[in-house]
C-alpha positions as CSV (number, residue, x, y, z in Angstrom):
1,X,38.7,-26.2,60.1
2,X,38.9,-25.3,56.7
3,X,42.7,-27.5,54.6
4,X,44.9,-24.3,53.5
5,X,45.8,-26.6,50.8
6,X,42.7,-28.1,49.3
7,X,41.4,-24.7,49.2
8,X,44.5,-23.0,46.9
9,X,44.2,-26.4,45.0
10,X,40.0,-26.2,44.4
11,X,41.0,-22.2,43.2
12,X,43.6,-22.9,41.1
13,X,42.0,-25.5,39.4
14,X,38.9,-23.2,38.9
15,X,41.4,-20.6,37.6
16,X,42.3,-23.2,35.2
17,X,38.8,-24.4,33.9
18,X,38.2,-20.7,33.4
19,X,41.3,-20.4,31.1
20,X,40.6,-23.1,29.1
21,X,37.3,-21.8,28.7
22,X,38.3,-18.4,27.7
23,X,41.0,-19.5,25.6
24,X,40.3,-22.9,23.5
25,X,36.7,-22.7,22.2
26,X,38.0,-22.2,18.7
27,X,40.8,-24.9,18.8
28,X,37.8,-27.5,21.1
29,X,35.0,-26.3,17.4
30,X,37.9,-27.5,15.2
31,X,39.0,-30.7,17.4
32,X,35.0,-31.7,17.5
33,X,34.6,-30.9,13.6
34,X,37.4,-33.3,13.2
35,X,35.8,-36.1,15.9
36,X,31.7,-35.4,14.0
37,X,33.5,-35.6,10.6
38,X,34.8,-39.1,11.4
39,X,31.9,-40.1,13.2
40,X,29.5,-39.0,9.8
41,X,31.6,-41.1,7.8
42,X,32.1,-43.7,10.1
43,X,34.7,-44.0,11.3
44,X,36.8,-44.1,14.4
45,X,37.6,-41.7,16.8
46,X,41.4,-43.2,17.9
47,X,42.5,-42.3,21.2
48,X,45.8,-42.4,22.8
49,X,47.8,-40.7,26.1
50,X,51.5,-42.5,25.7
51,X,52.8,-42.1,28.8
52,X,51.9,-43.3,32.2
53,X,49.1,-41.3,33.8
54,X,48.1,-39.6,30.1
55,X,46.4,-43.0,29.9
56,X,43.6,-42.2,31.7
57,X,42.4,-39.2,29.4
58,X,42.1,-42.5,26.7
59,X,40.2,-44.4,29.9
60,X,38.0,-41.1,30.3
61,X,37.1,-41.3,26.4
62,X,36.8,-45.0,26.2
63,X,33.2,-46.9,26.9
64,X,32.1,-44.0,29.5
65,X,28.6,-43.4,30.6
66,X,27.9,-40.1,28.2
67,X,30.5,-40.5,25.9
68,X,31.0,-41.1,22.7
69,X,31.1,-45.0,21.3
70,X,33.1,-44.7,18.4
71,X,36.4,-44.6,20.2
72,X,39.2,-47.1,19.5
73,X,41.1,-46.5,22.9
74,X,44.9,-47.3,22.7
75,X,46.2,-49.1,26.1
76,X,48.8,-50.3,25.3
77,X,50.4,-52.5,28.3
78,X,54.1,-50.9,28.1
79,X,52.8,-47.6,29.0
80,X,50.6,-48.7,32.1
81,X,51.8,-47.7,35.2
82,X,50.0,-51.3,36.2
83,X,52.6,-52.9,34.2
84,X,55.2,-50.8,35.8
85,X,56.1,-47.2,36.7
86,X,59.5,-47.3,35.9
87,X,58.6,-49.8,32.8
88,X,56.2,-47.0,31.6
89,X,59.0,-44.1,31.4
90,X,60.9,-46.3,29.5
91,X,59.0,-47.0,27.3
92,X,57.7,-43.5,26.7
93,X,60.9,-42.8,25.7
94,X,61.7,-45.3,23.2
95,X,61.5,-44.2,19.7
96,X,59.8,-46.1,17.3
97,X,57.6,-47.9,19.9
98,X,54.4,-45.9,19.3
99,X,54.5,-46.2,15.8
100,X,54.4,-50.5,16.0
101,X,51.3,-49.4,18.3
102,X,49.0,-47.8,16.0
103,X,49.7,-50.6,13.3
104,X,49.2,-53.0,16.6
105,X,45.9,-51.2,17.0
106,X,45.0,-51.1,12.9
107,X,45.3,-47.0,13.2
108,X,44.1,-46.5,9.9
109,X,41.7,-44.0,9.7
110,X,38.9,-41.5,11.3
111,X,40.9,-38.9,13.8
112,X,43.3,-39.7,16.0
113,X,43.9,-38.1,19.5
114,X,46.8,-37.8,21.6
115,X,46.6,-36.8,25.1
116,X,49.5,-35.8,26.7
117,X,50.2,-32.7,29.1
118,X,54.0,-32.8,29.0
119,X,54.1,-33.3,25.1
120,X,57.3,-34.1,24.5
121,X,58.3,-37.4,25.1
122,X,59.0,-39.9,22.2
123,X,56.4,-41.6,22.0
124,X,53.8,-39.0,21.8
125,X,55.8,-37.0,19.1
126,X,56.3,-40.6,16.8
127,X,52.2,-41.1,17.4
128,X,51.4,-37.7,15.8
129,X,54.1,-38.1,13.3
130,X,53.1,-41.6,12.3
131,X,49.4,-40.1,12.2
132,X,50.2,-37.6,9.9
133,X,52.5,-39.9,7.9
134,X,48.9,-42.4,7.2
135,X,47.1,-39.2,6.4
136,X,45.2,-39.3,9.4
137,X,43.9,-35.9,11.1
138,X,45.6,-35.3,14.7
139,X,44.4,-33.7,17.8
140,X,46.7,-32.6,20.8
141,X,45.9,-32.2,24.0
142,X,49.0,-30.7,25.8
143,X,51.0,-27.8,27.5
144,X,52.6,-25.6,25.3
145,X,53.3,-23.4,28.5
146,X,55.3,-26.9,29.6
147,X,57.0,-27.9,26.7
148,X,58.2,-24.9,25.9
149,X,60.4,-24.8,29.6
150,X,61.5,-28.0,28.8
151,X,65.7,-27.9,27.7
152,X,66.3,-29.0,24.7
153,X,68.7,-31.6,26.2
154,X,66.1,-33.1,28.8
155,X,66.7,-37.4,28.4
156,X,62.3,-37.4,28.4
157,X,62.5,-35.4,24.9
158,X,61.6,-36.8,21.4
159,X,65.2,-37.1,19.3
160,X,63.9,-34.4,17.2
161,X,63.4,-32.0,20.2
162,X,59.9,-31.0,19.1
163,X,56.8,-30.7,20.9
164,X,53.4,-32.2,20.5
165,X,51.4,-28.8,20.3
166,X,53.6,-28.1,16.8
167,X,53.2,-31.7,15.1
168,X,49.5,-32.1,15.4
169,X,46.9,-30.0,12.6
170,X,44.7,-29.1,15.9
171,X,46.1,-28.3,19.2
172,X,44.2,-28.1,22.2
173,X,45.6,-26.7,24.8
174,X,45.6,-27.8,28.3
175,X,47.2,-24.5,30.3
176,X,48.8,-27.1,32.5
177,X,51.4,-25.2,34.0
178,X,55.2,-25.8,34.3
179,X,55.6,-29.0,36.7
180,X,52.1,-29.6,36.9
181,X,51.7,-30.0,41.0
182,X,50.0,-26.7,42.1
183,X,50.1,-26.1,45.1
184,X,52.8,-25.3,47.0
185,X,54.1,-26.5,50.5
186,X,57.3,-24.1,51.8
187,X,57.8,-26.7,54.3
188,X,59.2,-29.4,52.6
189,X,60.1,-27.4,49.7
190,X,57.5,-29.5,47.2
191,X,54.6,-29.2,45.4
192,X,51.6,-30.3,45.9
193,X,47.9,-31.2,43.9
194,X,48.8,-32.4,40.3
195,X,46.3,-30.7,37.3
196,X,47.3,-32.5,34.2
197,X,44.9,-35.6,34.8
198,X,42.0,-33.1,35.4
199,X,42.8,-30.2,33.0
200,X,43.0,-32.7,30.3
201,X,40.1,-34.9,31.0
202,X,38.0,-31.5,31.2
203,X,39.3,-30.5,27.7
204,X,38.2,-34.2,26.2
205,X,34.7,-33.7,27.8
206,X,34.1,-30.4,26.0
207,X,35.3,-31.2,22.9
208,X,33.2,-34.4,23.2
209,X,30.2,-32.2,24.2
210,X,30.8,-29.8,21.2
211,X,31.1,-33.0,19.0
212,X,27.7,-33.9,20.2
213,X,25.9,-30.4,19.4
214,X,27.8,-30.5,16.1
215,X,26.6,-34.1,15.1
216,X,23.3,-32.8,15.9
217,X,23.6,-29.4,13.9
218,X,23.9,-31.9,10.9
219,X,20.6,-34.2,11.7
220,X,23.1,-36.9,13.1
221,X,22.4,-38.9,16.1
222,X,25.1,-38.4,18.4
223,X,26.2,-42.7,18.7
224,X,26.4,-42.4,23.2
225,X,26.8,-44.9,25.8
226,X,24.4,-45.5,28.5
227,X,25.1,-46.5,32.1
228,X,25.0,-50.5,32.1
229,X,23.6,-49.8,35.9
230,X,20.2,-48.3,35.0
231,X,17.6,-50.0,33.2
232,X,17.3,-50.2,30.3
233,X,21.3,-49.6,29.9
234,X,21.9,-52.8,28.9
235,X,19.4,-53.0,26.1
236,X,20.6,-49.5,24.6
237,X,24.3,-50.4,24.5
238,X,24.0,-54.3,23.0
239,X,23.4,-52.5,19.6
240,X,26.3,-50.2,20.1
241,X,28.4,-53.6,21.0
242,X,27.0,-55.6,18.2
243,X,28.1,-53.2,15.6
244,X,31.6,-52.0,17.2
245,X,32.9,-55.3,19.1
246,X,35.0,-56.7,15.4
247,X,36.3,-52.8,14.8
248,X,37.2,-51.4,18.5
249,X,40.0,-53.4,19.9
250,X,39.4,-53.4,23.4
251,X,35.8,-53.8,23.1
């Protein structure tokens, strides 16, 4: 018997592949103009998602079979939810925090991406702030739709009350919708199937993928990892290692 449930949840999130289709080819050319720019001058593609499960759009960019290599992901510890779920709330919301992360993570040129489908909490806003600030081109990958229905009072919200898709020079917009769980169950009066995690992990991909035919438009070869569980995967990536390991953090 077909689940009532994971069949609204499998449309919806069709509906909203489609959307972000439709809608952000123009702001996904600009974003991967940004990313081949940096990667043509080499430098780093910086990635961060301050906040709790953001982080895994900076896993999904960071050392992934078909992805990009040039990408200094930002984990830092307070905002894992492995270090703590209530630890990384709190932290999201303390101002100033991000800022002693970039300089942590020597944030000091190439592009830097923020990932973030609520974009509003602190620590996203003082990223792409402090980004700016060092002159560093900024990518968002958010909700307006969200942040916009967020009060102005909410105790997640950036002092300033602004939102990530209006501090960053290229917003990319997610079409998460308001609360994020989709699907609704009358029953218990909750919702259901969260989209943030694959809305913005399927905006990353593209603009990765439009990166790749733009690197290639300009007689660049795209730099791409390789599974280490094939053969020959090993062999491919050691150069990739050898020349990134003393600039990428976490490699």
């Amino acid at each position: 018997m077909e689940n009532k449930l994971s069949k609204i949840y499998h449309d919806k999130v069709k509906e909203l592949f489609a959307v972000i289709m439709e809608k952000e080819a123009d702001s996904i050319a600009r974003a991967a103009g940004l990313m081949a720019s940096a990667i043509e001058k080499d430098e780093l593609i910086h990635v961060i998602g301050p906040g709790g499960h953001s982080n895994m759009g900076t896993y999904e960019m960071f050392y992934r079979v078909g992805g990009l290599v040039p990408v200094n992901a930002i984990l830092d510890p307070g905002t894992l939810i492995s270090m703590g779920a209530r630890r990384s709330t709190i932290i999201e919301r303390t101002p100033g925090y991000g800022v002693a992360v970039l300089e942590a993570f020597n944030v000091k040129d190439g592009v830097l991406i923020i990932i973030n489908a609520y974009g509003i909490n602190a620590m996203c806003i003082d990223v792409a702030l402090e980004g700016r600030r060092r002159g560093i081109p900024t990518i968002g990958v958010t909700s307006r739709e969200f942040a916009e229905k967020v009060p102005p009072d909410h105790p997640a919200r950036h002092p300033s009350k602004q939102n990530l898709c209006d501090v960053v020079d290229v917003h990319v917009d997610c079409h998460m919708p308001f609360g994020d769980a989709v699907v609704d169950v009358k029953e218990i009066n909750r919702s259901v199937g969260p989209v943030s995690t694959l809305v913005n992990t399927f905006v990353l991909n593209l603009m990765v993928m439009e990166t790749v035919e733009m690197l290639l438009k300009r007689g660049i070869e795209p730099p791409i990892w390789v599974s280490a569980n094939v053969p020959g995967g090993d062999k491919i990536n050691k150069k990739f290692l050898e020349k990134y390991a003393g600039r990428i953090r976490l490699l």
